[in-house]
N, C-alpha and C positions, 0 to 999 in steps of 0.2 A: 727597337726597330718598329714595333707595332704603335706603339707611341708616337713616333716621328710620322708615319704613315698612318697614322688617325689625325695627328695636328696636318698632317698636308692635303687629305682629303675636305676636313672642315674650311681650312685655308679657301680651297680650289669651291668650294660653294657658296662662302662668302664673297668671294671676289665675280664669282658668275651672276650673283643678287644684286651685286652694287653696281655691277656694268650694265644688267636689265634698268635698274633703277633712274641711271644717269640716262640710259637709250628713252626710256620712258616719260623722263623730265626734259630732254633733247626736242621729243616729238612735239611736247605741249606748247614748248615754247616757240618752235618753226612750225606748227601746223596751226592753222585758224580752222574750228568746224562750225559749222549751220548747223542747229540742229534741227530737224523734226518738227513742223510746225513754223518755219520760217516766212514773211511772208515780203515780197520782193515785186516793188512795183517796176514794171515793165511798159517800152512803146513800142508798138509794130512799123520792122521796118517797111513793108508794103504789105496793099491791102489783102486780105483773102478773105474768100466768100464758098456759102454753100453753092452757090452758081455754079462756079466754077471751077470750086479745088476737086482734087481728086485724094483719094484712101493711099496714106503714106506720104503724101507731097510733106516736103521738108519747107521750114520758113526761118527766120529770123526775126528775133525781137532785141530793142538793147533796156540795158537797165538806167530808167531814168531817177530813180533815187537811191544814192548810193547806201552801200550797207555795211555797218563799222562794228565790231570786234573790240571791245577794251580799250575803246575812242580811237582804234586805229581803220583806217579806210582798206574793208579785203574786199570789197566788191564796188568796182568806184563805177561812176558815171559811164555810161556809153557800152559797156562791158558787153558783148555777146554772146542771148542764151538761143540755142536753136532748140526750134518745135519740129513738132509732126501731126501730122491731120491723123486718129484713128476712126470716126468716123465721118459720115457725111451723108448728106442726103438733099439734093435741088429741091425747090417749093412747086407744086404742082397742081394742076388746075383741081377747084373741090375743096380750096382753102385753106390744102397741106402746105403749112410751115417746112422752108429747109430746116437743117440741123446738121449742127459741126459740134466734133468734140476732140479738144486739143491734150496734146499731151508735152508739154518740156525736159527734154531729154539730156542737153550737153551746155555749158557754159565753157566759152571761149576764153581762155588766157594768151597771152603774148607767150611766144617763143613752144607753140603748140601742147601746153601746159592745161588742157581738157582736165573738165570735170565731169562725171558722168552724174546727173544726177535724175529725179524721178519729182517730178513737179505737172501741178494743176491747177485748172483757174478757181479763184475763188466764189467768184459769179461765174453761173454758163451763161453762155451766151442764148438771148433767148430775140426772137424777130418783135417785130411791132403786131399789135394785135388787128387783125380782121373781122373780129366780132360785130362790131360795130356797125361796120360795112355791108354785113351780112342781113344784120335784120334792117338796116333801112332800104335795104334792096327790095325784101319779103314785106316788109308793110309800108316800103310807099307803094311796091305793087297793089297791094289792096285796098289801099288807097284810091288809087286810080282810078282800078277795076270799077270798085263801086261807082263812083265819078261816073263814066261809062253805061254801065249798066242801069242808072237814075238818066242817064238823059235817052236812053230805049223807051222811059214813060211804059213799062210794063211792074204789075206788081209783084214780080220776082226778080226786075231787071237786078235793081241793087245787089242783091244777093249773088245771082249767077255773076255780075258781074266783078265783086270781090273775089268769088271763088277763081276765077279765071284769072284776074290778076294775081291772087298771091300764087297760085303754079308760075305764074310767068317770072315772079319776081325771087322764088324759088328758086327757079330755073335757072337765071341769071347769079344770084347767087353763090352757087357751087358750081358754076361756070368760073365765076372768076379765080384767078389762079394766088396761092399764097402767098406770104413775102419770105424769101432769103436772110439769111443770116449773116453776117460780115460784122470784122473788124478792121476800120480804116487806117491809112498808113498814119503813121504820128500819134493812130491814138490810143490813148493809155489803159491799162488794165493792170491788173494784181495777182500772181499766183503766189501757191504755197508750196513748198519743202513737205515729200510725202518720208523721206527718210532723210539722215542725215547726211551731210555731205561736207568730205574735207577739203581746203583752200590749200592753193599754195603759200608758201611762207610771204615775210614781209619783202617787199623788193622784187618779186619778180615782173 
């Protein structure tokens, strides 16, 4: 009896090994995964701006290059991944740059087949620079000035008069207001796979 009952025990654990085994080799073959490190180009379906989003506004992107799995197509053309704005901030006079920072949350399947995943841009997104703008404000003012201050025909005119224009040109300057940030509709950008993330099977 104890025989019988050690051969049926062993029995009952080899057969729980082989049904793991088979569930296991079941999953590989109906699940496609991303791993970690994916990088998945993407278009915006409408435009968002530091202007104007606000903290949490939800958006949409689709995927314009499709992405293949053991030459099989699990993330085809058009596919919809939704973002969200986590921060933000409008451009403001003083030459302060907006700033947006995205975060990709969910990939839309057919027949509401969600994937949750956790994705980011590869580039952030960065405004056009105002430096430029900045010092030919400040020395064409002084420029000027001096200009000015030479046609007074006093032996200090030149001088007082650059000093006065570069405050002016200063002034103007950090008056002017920064540029915003935006990504336009259609167009294209690349984020990455911060974790891995499972597909559904072939056919859905």
């Amino acid at each position: 009896m104890d025989f019988i009952a050690r051969c049926t025990k062993v029995f009952a654990i080899l057969f729980l090994f082989f049904a793991n085994f088979l569930s296991a080799q079941a999953q590989v073959d109906s699940i496609y995964r991303l791993p970690a490190g994916t990088k998945i180009m993407l278009s915006m379906d409408s435009e968002i701006s530091s202007k104007v989003a606000s903290l949490n506004d939800t958006f949409t992107s689709t995927v314009s290059k499709p992405i293949s799995v053991d030459n099989i197509v699990v993330l085809p053309f058009g596919t919809v991944i939704e973002g969200r704005v986590t921060k933000v901030s409008s451009a403001a006079i003083g030459g302060k740059n907006g700033r947006l920072e995205l975060s990709f949350d969910v990939i839309r399947f057919p027949n509401n087949r969600n994937r949750n995943i956790n994705g980011a841009l590869v580039e952030q997104l960065k405004p056009g620079s105002a430096t430029g703008v900045k010092m030919f404000s400040i020395f064409g003012g002084t420029a000027a000035g001096a200009l000015i201050g030479a046609a007074a025909k006093t032996p200090s005119g030149a001088l007082i008069g650059a000093g006065i224009g570069a405050g002016a040109g200063t002034a103007v300057a950090f008056l002017k207001k920064g540029k915003d940030v935006l990504i336009r509709t259609e167009q294209e950008f690349e984020i990455q796979l911060k974790r891995e993330v499972m597909l559904p099977a072939t056919g859905y």
